[in-house]
C-alpha positions as CSV (number, residue, x, y, z in Angstrom):
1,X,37.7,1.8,20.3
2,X,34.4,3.5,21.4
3,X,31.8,3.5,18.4
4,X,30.0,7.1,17.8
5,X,25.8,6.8,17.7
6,X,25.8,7.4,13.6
7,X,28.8,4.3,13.6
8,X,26.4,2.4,16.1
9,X,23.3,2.5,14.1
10,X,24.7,2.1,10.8
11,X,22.9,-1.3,9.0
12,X,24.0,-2.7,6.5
13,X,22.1,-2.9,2.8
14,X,19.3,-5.1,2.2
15,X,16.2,-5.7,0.2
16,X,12.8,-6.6,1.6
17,X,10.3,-8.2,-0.8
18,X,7.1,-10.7,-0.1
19,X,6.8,-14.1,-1.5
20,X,5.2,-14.7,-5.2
21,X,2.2,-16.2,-3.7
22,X,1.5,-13.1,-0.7
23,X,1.9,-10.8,-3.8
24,X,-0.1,-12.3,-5.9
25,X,-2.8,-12.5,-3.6
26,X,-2.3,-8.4,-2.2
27,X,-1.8,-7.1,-5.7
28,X,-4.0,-9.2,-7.5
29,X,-7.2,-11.0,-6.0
30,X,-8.8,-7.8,-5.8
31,X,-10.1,-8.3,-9.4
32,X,-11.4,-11.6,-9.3
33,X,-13.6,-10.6,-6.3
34,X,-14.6,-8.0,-7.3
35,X,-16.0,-9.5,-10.4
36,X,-17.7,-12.4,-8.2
37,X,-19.5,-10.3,-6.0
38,X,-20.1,-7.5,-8.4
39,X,-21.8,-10.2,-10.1
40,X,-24.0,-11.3,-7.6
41,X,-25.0,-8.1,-6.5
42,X,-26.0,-7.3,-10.4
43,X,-28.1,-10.7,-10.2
44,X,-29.4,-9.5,-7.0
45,X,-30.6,-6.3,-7.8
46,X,-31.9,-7.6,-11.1
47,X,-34.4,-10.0,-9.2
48,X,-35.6,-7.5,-6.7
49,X,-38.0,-6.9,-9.0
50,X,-39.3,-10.2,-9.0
51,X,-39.0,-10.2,-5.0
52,X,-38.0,-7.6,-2.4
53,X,-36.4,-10.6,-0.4
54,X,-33.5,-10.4,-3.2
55,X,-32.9,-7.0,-1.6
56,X,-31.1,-8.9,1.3
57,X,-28.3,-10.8,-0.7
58,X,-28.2,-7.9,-2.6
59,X,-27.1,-5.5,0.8
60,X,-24.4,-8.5,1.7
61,X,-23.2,-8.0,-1.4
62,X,-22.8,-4.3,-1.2
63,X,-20.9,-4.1,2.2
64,X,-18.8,-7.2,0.9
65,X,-17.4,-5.1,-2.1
66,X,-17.2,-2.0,0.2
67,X,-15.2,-3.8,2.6
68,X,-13.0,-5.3,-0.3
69,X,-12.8,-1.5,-2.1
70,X,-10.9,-0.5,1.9
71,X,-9.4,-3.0,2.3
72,X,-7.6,-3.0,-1.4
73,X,-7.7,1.0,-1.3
74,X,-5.2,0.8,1.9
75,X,-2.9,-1.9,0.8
76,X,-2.1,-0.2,-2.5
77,X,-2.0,3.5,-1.0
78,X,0.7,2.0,2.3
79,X,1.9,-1.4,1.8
80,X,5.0,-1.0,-0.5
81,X,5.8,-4.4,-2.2
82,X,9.5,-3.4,-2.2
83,X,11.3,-1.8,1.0
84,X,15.0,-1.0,0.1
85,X,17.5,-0.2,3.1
86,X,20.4,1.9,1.9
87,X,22.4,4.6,3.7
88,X,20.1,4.1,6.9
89,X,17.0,4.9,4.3
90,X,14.3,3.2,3.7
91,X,13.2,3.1,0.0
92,X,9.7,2.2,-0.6
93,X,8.2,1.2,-4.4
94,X,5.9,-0.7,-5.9
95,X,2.8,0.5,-4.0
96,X,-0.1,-1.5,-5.8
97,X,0.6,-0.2,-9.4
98,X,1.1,3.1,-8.8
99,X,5.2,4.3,-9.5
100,X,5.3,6.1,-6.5
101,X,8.2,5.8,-4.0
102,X,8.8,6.7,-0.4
103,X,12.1,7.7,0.8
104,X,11.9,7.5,5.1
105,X,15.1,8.4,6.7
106,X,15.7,5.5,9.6
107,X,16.5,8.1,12.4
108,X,13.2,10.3,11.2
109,X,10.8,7.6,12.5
110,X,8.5,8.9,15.0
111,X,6.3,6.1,15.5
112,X,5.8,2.8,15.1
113,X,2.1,1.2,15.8
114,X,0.0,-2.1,15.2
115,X,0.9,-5.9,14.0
116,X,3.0,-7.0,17.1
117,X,3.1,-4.0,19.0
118,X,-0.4,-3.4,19.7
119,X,-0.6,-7.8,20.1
120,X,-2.0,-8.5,16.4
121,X,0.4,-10.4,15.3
122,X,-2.1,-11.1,11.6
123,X,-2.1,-7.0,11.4
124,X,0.4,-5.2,9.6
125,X,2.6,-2.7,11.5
126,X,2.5,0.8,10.5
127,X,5.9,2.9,10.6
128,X,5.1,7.0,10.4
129,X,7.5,10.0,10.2
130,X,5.9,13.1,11.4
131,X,8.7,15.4,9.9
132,X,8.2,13.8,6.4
133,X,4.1,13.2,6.6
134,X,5.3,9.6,5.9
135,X,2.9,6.3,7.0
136,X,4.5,2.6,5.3
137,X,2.9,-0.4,6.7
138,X,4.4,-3.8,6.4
139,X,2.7,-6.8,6.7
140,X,3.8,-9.9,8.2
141,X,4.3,-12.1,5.3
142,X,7.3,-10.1,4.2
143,X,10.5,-12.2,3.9
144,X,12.7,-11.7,6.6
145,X,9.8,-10.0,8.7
146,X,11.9,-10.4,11.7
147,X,15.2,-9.1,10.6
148,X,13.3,-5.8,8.8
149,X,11.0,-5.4,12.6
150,X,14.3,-5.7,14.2
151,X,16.1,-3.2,11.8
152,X,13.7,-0.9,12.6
153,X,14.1,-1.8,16.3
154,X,17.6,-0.8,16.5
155,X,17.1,2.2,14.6
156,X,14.4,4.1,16.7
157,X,15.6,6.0,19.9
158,X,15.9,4.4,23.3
159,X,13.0,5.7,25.0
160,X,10.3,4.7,21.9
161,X,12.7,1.2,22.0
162,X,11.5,0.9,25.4
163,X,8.1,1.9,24.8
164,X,7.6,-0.6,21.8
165,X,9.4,-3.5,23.9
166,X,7.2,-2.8,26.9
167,X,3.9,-2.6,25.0
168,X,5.1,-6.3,23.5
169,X,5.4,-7.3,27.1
170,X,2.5,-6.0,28.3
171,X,0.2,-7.8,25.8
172,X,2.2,-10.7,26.1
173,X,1.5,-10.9,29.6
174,X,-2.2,-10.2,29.4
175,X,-2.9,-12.8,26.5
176,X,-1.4,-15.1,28.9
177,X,-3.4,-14.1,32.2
178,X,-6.1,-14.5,29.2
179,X,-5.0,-17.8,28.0
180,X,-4.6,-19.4,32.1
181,X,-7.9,-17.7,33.3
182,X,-9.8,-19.8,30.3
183,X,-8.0,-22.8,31.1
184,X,-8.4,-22.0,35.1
185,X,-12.6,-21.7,34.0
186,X,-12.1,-24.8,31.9
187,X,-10.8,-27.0,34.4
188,X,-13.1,-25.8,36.6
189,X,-16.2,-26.3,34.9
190,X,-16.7,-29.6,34.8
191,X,-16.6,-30.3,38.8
192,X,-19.1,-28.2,39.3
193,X,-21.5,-30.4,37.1
């Protein structure tokens, strides 16, 4: 018996969630260091007066919190902590502490960009939906990482499958022309001394 498209791509329900120890460090280590270096910029502006070379620590400090306030800032407003699959949907909660939720239709994904696919394998990958103005990113600590990039895999159509798997080839293949041209200069170096 032939299987129609909708019977094809129909996935089963499942329940994406990150470790205790990811969350608590993505949810929650924003506020201790954000108390450390707001201290030390406080202390650093506070003996400027005694010496402009405090002004230095002080400017370190600065673009440290900025870069934490970003960084934070776009975890809590695209990283959903909970990604449910149900009825080929994906239902995203628990951005941050913010009740928000994110319904994204599996077959309404127009996109999918960074972590693996553009050979990042640290970044988190980034899943829009131009009809719904939708952007979730996952990161890669997520349980079952794998299965849910896979899932998502099987669900986009043939020619972005192709595109994505081709992309993971290509940088694939150039880390490795990367990886033997370093060891090619490596072993080369020392015969020339």
């Amino acid at each position: 018996m032939k299987q129609t498209k909708t019977e094809k791509k129909k996935i089963t329900e499942k329940v994406f969630r990150y470790p205790f120890l990811a969350q608590l460090i993505y949810k929650h280590a924003f506020y201790p260091l954000i108390l450390l270096f707001g201290l030390q910029l406080g202390y650093s502006l506070y003996l400027v007066g005694a010496s402009w070379a405090n002004l230095i620590p002080a400017t370190i400090n600065l673009i440290i919190l900025i870069v934490i306030f970003k960084y934070y800032s776009n975890i809590s407003k695209n990283i959903p902590f909970k990604i449910e699959l149900k009825d080929n949907k994906l239902t995203c909660s628990e951005f941050g502490y913010s009740k928000k939720e994110v319904i994204l239709p599996l077959d309404e994904i127009s996109s999918v960009e960074g972590g693996i696919f553009s050979g990042k394998a640290t970044r988190p990958v980034y899943i829009f939906s131009e009809k719904n103005d939708v952007m979730i990113g996952v990161l890669p600590h997520l349980k079952d990482y794998n299965n849910f990039i896979s899932l998502i895999l099987q669900s986009v159509d043939k020619e972005m499958f192709k595109d994505l798997v081709q992309g993971i080839n290509d940088k694939a293949n150039e880390m490795m022309s990367k990886r033997r041209k370093k060891k090619a200069d490596k072993n080369a170096s020392p015969k020339n001394k």
